[in-house]
C-alpha positions as CSV (number, residue, x, y, z in Angstrom):
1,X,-20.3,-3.9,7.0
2,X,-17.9,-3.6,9.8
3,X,-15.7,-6.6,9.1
4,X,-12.1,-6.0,11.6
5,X,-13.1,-6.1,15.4
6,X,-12.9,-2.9,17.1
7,X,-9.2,-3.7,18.7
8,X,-7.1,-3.9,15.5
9,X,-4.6,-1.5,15.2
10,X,-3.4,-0.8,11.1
11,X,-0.5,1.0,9.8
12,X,-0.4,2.4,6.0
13,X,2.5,4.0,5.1
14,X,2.1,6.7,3.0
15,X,-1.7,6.9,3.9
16,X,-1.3,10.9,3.4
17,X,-3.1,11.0,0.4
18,X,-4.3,8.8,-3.0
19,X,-4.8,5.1,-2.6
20,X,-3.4,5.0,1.1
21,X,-5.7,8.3,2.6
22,X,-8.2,6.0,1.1
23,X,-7.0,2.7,2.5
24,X,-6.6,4.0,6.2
25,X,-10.6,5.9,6.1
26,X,-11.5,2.3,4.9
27,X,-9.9,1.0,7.3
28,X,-11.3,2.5,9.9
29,X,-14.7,2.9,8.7
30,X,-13.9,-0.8,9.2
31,X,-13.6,-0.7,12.8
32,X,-9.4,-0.1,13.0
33,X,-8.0,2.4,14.7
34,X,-5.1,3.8,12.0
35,X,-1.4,4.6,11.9
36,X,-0.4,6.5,8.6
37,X,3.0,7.7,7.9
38,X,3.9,10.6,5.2
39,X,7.1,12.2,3.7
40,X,5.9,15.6,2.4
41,X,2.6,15.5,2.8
42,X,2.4,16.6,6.1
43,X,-1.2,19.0,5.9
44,X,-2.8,16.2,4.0
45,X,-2.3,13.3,6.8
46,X,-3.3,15.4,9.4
47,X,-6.8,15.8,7.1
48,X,-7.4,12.7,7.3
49,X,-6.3,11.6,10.7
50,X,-9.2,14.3,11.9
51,X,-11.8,12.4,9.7
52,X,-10.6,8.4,11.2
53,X,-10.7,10.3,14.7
54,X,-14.6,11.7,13.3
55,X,-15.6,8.1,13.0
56,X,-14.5,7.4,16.6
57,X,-11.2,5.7,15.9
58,X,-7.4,6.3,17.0
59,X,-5.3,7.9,14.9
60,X,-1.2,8.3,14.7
61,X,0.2,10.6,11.8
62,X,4.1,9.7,11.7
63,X,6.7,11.3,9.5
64,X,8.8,8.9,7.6
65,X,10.4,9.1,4.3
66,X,11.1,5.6,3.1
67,X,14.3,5.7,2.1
68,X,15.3,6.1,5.7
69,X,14.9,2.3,6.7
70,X,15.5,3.5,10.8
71,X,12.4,6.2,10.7
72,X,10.4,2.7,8.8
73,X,11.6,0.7,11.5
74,X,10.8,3.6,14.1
75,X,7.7,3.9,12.4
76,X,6.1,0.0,13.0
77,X,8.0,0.2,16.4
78,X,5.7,3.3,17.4
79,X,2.4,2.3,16.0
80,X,2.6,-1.1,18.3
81,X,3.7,1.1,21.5
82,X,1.2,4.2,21.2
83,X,-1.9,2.4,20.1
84,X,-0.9,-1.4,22.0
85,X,-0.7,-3.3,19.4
86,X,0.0,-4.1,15.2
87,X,-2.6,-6.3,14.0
88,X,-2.8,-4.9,10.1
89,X,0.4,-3.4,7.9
90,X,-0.6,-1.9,4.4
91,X,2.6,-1.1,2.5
92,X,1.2,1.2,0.6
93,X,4.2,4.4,-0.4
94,X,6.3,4.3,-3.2
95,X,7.7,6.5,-5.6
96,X,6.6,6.6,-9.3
97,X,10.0,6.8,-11.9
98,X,9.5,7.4,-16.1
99,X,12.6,7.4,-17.3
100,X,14.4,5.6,-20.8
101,X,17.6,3.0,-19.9
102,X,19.3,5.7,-21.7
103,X,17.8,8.7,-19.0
104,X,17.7,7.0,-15.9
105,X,20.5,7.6,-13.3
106,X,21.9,5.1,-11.1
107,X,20.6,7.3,-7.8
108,X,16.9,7.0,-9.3
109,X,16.8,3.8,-9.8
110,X,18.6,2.9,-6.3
111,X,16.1,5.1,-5.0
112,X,12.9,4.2,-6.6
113,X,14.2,0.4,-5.0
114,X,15.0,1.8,-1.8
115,X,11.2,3.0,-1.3
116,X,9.2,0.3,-3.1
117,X,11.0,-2.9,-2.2
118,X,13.4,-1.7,0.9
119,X,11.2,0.0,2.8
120,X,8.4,-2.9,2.7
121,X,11.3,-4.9,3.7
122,X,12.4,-3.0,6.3
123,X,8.3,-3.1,7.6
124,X,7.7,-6.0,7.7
125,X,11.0,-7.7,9.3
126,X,10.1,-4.6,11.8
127,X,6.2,-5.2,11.9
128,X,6.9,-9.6,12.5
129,X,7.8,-8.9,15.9
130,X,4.7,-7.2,16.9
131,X,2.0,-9.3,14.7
132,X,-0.1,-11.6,15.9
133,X,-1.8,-15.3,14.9
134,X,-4.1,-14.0,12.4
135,X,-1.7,-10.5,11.9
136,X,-2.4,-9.2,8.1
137,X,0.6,-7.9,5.8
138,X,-0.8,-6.2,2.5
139,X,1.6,-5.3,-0.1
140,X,0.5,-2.1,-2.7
141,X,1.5,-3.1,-6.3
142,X,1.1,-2.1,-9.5
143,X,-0.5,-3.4,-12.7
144,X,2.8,-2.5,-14.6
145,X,4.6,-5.1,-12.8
146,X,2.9,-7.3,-15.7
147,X,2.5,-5.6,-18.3
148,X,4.3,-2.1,-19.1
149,X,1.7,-0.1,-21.9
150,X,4.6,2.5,-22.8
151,X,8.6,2.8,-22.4
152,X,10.6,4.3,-19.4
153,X,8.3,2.5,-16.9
154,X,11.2,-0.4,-16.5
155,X,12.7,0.7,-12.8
156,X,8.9,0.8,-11.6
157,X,7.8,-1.7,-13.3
158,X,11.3,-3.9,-11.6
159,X,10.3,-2.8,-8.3
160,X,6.7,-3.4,-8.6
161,X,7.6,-7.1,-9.9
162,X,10.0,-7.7,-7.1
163,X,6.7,-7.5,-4.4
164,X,5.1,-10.7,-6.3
165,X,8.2,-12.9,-5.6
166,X,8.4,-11.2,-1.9
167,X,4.8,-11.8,-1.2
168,X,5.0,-15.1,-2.1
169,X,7.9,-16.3,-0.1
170,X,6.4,-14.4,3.1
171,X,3.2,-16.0,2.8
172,X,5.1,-19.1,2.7
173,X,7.3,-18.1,5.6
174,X,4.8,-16.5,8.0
175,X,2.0,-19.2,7.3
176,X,2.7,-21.4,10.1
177,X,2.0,-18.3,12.5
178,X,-1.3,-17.3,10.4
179,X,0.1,-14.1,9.3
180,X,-1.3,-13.8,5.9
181,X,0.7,-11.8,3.3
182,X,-0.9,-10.8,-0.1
183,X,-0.5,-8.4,-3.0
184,X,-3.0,-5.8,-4.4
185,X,-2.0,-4.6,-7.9
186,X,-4.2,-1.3,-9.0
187,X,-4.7,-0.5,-12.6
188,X,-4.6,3.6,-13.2
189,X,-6.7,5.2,-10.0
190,X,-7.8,8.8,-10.1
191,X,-5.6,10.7,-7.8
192,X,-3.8,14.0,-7.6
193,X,-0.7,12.5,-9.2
194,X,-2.0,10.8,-11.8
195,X,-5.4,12.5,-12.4
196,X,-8.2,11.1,-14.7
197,X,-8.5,14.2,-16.5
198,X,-4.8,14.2,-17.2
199,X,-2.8,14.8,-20.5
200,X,-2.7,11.0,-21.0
201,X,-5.6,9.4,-19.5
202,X,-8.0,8.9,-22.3
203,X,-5.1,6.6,-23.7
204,X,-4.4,5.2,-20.3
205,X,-8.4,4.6,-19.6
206,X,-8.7,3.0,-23.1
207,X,-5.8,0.5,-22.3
208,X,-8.9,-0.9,-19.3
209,X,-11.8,-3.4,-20.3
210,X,-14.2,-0.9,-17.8
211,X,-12.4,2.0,-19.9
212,X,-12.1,4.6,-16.7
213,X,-9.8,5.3,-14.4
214,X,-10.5,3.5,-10.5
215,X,-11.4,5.0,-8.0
216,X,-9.1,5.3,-4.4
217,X,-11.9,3.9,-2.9
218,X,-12.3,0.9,-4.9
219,X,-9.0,-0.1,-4.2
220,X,-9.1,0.4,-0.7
221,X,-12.1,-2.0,-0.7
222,X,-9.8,-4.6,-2.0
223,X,-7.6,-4.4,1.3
224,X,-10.4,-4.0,3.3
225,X,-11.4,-8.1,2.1
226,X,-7.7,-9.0,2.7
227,X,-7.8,-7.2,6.2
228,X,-11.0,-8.2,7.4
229,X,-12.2,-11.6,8.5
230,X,-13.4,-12.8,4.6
231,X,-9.4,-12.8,3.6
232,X,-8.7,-15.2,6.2
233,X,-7.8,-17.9,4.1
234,X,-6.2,-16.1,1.2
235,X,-2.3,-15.9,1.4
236,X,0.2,-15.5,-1.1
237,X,-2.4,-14.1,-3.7
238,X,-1.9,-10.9,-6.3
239,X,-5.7,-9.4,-6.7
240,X,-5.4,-7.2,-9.7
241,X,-7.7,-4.6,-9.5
242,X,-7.0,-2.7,-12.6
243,X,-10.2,-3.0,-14.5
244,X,-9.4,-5.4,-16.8
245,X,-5.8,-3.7,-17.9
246,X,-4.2,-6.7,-18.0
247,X,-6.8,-9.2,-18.7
C-alpha cells in the first residue's frame, strides 16, 4: 500500500546498507523519492540508489561521515535544493562500540557520541528549516538503550538512551508546527555487521520472545507507519521493534 504521496522527498543517513538501504527501498516503494548518505560504503549506496531509481523514484547518494557535523549540515541542505524539498528525515547511521570502562578510550567514546547523538543533532537543527506542517523526523535506536544483555555495551548503550530524552523534547518543541518526531528502537536485525549466523547469535536470538534475529525489512516497515499518513498522530513515541527483547 502506497501510503506517502508521490512528492515527498526523504533523507536516511547512512541508508548504504543494513537497516537504512532497507529503510530508503521502503521508502520509496512508498511513493518518496530518497536521499541516502554513506561514509565508506560508497559501491553499496550507489546499489541501491539504481534499485529506488528502478521503481521510478529520485534518488541522491551523498557522502558524509558523521562526525563531520558541516558535510551533515551540507547533507540536509542538498537534499532540500536538488530534489525541492525535505518532507521525511530518517536518522538512521551510527557507529556500534564494545568496549569495558576499563578498555574504552576517551576518542571512542567522544566519537561513538559524535555520530549517534551529534550528528542527529546537527540534522535535524539543519533539516527544521526545510520541513514542512506535517514534516516527519524519525530517530534509529537501539534496544540496548533499555536493557544491555552483556558488558562493554555502556557508550552505545549512553548514546542510544540519549535519543529517548531528544525525541521527546523535539516532539514537544516541533508539535505546534506538526512536525512529528519519534523513535524506533530495533532488537538484533540480520545484517552484514551483525549477521544471524554469527559467533553469538544463537545467544543473542534466545535473549528475543520470537527467538530470531529481524529482518531490515521489518524494521523499515516500522518507519514506513511513522512516515506515512497512519503515524500522523503519533509524536514523541519509542516503538520497540526487537521481538520481544525487552518485554
Amino acid at each position: 500500500m502506497k501510503e506517502l504521496p508521490k512528492q515527498k522527498v526523504a533523507l536516511v543517513t547512512g541508508g548504504g546498507k543494513g537497516i537504512g538501504a532497507a529503510v530508503a527501498l521502503r521508502l520509496a516503494d512508498d511513493g518518496a523519492d530518497v536521499a541516502l548518505t554513506y561514509r565508506s560504503s560508497q559501491e553499496q549506496a550507489h546499489i541501491v540508489a539504481r534499485k529506488i531509481e528502478a521503481m521510478g523514484r529520485r534518488a541522491l547518494v551523498l557522502h558524509a561521515d558523521s562526525v563531520d557535523l558541516a558535510a551533515v549540515e551540507s547533507a540536509v541542505d542538498t537534499t532540500a535544493e536538488t530534489l525541492g524539498r525535505l518532507d521525511i528525515l530518517v536518522n538512521n547511521a551510527a557507529v556500534f562500540t564494545v568496549a569495558s570502562v576499563a578498555e574504552l578510550e576517551l576518542a571512542d567514546f567522544e566519537r561513538t557520541m559524535a555520530v549517534n547523538v551529534r550528528a542527529p543533532f546537527a540534522a535535524t537543527k539543519a533539516a527544521v528549516r526545510h520541513l514542512p506542517r506535517g514534516g516527519r523526523i524519525i530517530n534509529i535506536g537501539s534496544n540496548v538503550s533499555q536493557r544491555a544483555p552483556f558488558p562493554g555495551l555502556w557508550a552505545y548503550s549512553t548514546s542510544k538512551s540519549a535519543l529517548i530524552g531528544m525525541t521527546r523534547a523535539l516532539a514537544r518543541e516541533l508539535g505546534p508546527r506538526a512536525i512529528t518526531v519519534n523513535l524506533v528502537n530495533p532488537g538484533p536485525t540480520d545484517t552484514d555487521s551483525n549477521p544471524a549466523h554469527g559467533p553469538n547469535a544463537e545467544a543473542i536470538a534466545a535473549v528475543t520472545a520470537l527467538g530470531r534475529f529481524a529482518k531490515p525489512e521489518e524494521i523499515a516497515a516500522a518507519v514506513s507507519y511513522l512516515a506515512g499518513e497512519g503515524g500522523s498522530y503519533v509524536t514523541g513515541a519509542t516503538i520497540d521493534v526487537d521481538g520481544g527483547f525487552n518485554g
